[in-house]
FIFI-591824 format. One record per residue: x, z, y of N, C-alpha, C, O, CB in turn. Coordinates in nm, 4 decimals, padded with zeros to 6 digits, m for minus. Glycine has a CB too. Example, Ala and Ser with C-alpha at 12.3 -4.5 7.8 and 13.67 -1.06 7.14 Angstrom:
BEGIN
[[01.3190 00.7800 m00.5690] [01.2300 00.7800 m00.4500] [01.3200 00.7800 m00.3300] [01.4236 00.8465 m00.3319] [01.1308 00.9046 m00.4473]],
[[01.2850 00.7080 m00.2250] [01.3670 00.7140 m00.1060] [01.2900 00.7870 00.0030] [01.3409 00.8039 00.1138] [01.4084 00.5725 m00.0598]],
# end
This chain:
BEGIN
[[04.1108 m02.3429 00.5359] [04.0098 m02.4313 00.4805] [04.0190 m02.4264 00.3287] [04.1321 m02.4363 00.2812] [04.0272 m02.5767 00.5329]],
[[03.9254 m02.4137 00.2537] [03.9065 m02.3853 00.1077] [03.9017 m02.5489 00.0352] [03.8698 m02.6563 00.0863] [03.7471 m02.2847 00.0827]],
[[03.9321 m02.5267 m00.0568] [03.9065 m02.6723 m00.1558] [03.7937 m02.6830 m00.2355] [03.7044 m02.5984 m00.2396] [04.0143 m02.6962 m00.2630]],
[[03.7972 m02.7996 m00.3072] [03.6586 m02.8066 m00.3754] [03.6153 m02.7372 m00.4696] [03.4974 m02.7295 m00.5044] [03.6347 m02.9069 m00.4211]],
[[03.7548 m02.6538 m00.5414] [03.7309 m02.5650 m00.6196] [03.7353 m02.4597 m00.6228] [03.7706 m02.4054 m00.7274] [03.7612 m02.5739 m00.6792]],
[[03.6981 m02.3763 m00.4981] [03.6819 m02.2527 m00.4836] [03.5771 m02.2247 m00.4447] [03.5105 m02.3064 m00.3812] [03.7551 m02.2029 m00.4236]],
[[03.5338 m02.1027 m00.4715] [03.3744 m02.0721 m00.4902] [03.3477 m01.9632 m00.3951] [03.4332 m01.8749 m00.3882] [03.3272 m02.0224 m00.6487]],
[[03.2434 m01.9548 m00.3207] [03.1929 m01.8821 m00.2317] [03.1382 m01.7426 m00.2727] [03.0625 m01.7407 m00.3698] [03.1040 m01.9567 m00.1769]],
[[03.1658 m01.6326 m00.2142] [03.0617 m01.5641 m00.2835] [03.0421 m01.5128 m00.1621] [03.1105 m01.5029 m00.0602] [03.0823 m01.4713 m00.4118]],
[[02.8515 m01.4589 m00.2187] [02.7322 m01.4168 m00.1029] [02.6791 m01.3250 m00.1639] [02.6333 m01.3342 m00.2778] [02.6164 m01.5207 m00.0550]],
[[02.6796 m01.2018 m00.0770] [02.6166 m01.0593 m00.1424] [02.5027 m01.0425 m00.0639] [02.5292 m01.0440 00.0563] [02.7139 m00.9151 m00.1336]],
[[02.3750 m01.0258 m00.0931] [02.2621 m00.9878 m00.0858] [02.2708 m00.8253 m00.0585] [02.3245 m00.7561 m00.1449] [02.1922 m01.0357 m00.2052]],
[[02.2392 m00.7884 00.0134] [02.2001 m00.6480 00.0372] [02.0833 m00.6197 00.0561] [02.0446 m00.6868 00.1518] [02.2527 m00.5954 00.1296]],
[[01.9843 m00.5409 00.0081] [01.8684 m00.5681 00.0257] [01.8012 m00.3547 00.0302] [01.8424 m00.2675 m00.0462] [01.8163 m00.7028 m00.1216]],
[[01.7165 m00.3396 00.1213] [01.6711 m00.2145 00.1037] [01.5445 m00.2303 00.1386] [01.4931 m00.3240 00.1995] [01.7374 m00.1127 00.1713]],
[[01.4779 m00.0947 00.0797] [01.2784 m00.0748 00.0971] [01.2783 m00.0416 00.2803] [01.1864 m00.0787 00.3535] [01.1830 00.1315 m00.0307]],
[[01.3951 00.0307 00.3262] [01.3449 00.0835 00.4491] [01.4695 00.0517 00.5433] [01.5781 00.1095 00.5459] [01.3010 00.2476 00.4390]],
[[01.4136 m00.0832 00.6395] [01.5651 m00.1559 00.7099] [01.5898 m00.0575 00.8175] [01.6993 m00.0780 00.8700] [01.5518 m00.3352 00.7891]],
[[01.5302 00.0347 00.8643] [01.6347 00.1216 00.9824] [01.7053 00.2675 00.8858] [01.7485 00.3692 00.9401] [01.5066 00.1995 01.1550]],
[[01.7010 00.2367 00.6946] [01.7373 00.3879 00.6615] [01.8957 00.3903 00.7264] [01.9697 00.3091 00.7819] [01.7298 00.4281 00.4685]],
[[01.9008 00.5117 00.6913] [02.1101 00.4937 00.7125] [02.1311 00.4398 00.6266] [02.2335 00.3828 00.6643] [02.2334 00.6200 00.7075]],
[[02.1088 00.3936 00.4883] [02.1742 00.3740 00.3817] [02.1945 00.2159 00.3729] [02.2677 00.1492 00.2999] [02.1030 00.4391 00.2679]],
[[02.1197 00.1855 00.4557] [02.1388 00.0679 00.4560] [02.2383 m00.0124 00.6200] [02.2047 m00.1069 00.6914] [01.9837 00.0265 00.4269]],
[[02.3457 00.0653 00.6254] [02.4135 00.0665 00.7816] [02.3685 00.0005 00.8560] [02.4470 m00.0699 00.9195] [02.5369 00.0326 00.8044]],
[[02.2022 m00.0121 00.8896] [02.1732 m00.0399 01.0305] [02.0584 00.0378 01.0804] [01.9510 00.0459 01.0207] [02.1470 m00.1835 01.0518]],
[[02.0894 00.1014 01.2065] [02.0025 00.2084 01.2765] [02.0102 00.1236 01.4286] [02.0992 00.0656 01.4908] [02.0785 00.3952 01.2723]],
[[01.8264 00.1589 01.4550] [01.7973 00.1070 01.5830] [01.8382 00.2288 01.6388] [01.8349 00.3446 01.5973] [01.6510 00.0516 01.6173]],
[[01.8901 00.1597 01.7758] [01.8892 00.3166 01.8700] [01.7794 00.3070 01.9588] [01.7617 00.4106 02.0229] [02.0345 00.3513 01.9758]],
[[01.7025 00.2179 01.9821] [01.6381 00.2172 02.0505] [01.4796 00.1405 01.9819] [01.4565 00.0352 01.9226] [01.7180 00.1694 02.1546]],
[[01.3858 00.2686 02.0324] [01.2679 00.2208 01.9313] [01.1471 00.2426 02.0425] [01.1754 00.2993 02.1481] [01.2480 00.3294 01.7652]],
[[01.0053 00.1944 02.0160] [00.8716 00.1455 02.0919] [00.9012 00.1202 02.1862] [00.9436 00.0058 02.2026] [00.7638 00.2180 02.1121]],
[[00.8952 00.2164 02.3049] [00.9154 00.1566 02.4233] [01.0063 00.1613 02.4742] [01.0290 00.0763 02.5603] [00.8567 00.1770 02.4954]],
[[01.0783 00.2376 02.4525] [01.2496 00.2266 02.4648] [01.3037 00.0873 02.4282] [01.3541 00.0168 02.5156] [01.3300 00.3361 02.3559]],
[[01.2960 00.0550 02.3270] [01.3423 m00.0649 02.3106] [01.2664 m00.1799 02.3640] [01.3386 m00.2774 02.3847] [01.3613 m00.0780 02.1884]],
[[01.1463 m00.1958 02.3912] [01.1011 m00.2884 02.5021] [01.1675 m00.2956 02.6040] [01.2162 m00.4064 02.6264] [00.9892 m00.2673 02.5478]],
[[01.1878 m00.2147 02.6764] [01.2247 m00.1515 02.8052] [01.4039 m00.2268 02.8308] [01.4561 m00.2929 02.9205] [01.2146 00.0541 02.7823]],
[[01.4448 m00.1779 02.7136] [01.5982 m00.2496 02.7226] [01.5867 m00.3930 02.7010] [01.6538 m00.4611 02.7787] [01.7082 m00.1941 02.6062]],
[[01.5175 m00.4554 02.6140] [01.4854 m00.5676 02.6043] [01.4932 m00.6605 02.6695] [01.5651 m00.7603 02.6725] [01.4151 m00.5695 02.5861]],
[[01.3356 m00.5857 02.7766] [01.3682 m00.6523 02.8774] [01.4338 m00.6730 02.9865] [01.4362 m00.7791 03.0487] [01.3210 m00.6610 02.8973]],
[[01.4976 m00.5589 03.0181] [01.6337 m00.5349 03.0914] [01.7354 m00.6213 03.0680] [01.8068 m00.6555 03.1622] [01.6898 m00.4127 03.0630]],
[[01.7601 m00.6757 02.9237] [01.8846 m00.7400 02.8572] [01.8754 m00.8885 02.9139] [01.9627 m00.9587 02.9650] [01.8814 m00.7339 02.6777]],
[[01.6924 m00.9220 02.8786] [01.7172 m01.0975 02.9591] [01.6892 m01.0624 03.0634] [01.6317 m01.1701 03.0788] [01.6233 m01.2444 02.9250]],
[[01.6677 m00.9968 03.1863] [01.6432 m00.9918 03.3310] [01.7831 m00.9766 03.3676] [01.8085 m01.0263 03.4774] [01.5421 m00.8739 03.3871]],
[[01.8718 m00.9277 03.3134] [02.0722 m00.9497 03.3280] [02.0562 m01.0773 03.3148] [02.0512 m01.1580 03.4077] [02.2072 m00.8792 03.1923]],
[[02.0442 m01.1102 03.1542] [02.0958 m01.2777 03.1108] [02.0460 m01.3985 03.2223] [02.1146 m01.4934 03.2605] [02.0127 m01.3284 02.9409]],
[[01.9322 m01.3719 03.2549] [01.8922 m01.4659 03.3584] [01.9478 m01.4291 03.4732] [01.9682 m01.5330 03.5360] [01.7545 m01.4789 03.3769]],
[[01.9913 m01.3161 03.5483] [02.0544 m01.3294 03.6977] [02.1697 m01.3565 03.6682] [02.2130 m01.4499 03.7357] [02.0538 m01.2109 03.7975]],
[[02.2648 m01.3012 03.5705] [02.4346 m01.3729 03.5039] [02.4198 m01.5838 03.5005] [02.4666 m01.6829 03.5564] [02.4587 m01.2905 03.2531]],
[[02.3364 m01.5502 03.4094] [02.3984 m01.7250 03.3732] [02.3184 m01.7913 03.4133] [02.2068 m01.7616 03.3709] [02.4219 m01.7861 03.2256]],
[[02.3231 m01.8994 03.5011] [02.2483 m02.0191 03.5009] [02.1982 m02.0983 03.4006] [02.0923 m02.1452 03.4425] [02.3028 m02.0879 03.5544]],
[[02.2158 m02.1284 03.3140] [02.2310 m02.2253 03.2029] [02.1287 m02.1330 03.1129] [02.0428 m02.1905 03.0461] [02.4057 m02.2561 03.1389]],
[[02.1397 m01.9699 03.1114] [02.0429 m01.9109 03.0142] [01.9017 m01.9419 03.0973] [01.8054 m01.9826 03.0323] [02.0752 m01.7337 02.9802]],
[[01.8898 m01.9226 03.2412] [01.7802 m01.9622 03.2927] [01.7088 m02.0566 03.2587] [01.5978 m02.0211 03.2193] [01.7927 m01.9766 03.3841]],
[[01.7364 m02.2109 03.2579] [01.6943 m02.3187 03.1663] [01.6491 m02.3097 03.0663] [01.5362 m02.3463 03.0335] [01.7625 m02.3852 03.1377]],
[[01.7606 m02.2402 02.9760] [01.7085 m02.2331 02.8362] [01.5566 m02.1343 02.8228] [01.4449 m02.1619 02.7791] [01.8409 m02.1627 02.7403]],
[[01.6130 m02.0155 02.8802] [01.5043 m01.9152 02.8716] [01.3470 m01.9968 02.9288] [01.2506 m01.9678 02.8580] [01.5568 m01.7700 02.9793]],
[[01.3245 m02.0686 03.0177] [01.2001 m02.1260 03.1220] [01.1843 m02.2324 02.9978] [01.0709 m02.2392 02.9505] [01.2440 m02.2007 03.3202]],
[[01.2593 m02.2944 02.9549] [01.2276 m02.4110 02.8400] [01.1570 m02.3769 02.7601] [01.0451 m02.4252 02.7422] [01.3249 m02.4631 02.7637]],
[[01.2223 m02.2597 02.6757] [01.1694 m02.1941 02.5766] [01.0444 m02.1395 02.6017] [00.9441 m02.1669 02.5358] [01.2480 m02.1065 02.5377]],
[[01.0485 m02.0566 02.7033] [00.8688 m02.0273 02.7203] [00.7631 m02.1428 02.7644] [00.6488 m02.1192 02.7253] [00.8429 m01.9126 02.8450]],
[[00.7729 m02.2151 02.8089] [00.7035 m02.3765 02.8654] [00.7010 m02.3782 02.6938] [00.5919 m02.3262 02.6702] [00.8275 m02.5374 02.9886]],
[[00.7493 m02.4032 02.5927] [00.7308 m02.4652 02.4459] [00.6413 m02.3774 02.4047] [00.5322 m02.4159 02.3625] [00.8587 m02.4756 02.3429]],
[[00.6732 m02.2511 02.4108] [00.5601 m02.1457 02.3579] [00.4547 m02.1402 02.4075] [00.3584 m02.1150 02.3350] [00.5850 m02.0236 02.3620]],
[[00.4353 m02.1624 02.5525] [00.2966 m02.1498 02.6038] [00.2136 m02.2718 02.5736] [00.0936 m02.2621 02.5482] [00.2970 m02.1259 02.7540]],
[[00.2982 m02.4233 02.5772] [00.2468 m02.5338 02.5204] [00.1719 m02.4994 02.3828] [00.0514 m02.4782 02.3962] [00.3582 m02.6316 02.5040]],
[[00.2288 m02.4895 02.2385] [00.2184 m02.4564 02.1125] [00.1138 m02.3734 02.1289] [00.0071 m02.4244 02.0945] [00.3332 m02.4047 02.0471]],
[[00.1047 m02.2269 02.1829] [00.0020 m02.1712 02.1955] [m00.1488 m02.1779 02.2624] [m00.2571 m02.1195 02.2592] [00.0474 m02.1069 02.2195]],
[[m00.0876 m02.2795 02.3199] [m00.2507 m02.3485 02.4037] [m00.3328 m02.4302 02.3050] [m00.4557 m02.4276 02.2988] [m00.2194 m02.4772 02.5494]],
[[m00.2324 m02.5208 02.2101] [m00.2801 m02.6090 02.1647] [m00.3365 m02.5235 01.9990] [m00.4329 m02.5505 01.9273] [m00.1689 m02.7365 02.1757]],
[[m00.2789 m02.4656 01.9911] [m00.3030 m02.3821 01.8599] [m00.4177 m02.2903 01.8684] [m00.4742 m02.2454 01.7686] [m00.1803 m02.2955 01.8236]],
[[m00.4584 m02.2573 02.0175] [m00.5817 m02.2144 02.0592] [m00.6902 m02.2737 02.0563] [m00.7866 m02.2275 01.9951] [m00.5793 m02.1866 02.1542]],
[[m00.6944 m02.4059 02.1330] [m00.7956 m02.5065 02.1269] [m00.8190 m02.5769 01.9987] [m00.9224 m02.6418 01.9832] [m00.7678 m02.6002 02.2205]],
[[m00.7207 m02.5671 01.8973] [m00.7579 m02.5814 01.7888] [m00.8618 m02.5259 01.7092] [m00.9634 m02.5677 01.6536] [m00.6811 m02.5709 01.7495]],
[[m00.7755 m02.3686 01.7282] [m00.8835 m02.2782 01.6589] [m01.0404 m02.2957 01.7081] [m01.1283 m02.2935 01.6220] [m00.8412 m02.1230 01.6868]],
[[m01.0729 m02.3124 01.8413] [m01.1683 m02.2744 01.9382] [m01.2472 m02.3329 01.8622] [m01.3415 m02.2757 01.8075] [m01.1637 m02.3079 02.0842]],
[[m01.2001 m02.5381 01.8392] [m01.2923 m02.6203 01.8253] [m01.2925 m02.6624 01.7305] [m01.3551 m02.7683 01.7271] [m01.3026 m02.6951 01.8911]],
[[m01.2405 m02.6253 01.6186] [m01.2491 m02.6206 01.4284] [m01.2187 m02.4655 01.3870] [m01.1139 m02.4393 01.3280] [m01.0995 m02.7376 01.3341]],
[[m01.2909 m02.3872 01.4118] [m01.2767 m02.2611 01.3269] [m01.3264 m02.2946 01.2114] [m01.3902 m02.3929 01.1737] [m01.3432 m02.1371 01.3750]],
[[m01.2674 m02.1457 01.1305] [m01.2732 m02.1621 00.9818] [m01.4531 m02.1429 00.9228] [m01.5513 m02.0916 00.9764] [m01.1570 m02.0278 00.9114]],
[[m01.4415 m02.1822 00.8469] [m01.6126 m02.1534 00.7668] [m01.6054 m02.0765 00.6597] [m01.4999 m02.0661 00.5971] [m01.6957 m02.2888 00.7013]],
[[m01.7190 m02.0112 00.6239] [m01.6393 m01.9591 00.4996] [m01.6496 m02.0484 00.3823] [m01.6447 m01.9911 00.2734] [m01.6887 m01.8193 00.4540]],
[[m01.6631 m02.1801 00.3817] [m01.6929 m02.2632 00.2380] [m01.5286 m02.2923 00.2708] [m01.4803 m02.3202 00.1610] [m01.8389 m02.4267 00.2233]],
[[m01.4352 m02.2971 00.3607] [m01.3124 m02.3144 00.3817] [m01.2066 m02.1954 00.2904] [m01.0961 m02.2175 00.2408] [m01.3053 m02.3102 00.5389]],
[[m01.2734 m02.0874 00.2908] [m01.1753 m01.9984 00.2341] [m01.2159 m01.9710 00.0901] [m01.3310 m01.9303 00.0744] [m01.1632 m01.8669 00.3164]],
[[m01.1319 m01.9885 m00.0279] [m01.2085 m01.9759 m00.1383] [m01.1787 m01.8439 m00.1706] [m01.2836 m01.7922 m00.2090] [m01.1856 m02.0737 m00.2448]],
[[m01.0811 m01.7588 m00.1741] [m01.1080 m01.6030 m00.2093] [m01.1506 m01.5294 m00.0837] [m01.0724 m01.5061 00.0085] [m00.9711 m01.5260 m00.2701]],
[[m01.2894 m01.4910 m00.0847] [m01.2993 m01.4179 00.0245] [m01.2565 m01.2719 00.0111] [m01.2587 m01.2107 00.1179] [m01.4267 m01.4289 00.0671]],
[[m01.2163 m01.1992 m00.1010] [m01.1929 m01.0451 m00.1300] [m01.0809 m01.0607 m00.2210] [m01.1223 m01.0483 m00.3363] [m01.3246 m00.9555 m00.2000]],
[[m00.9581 m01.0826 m00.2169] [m00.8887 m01.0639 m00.2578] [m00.7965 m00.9787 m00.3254] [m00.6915 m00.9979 m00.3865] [m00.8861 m01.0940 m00.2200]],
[[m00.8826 m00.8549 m00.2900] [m00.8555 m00.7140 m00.3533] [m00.9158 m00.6878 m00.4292] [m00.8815 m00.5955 m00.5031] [m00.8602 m00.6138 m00.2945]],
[[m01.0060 m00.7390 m00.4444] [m01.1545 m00.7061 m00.4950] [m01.2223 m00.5868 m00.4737] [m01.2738 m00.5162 m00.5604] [m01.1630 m00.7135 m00.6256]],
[[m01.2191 m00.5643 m00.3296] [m01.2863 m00.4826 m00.3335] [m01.4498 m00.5208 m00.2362] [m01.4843 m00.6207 m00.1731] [m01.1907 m00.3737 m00.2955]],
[[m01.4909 m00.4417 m00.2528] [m01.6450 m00.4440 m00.2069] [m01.6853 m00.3896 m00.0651] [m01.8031 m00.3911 m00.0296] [m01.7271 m00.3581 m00.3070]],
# end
């Protein structure tokens, strides 16, 4: 456990391209490959643990809630365009 007078330090690593090597992290698994394991990974987690089951069924019940309501939102107040004040933001034409 550190005291009040010792100081933390936090290094930022930061790169233009997150799967280069240079930046030590490489997907091994990419489009549908990595879907594919994905979903393989929670179709384990849910027959292994009970408890991820819950969580996992919770979690989607919240998302499908949020997304219903974020739908019917849109449906029945869409935007106008007197709502958006830059309509071309590039300016282009």
């Amino acid at each position: 456990m550190t005291g009040l007078g010792h100081s933390l330090r936090i290094e930022w690593v930061a790169s233009v391209e997150p799967d280069s090597p240079s930046s030590g992290r490489m997907s091994i698994f990419k489009g549908t490959a990595g879907l594919i394991v994905a979903v393989a990974v929670v179709a384990l987690l849910l027959i292994a643990f009970p408890a991820y089951r819950l969580f996992f069924f919770v979690s989607v019940g919240i998302g499908v809630i949020v997304a219903a309501i974020l739908f019917l939102w849109h449906k029945y107040r869409p935007l106008k365009d007197k709502d958006i004040e830059n309509k071309r933001p590039l300016g282009l034409s």
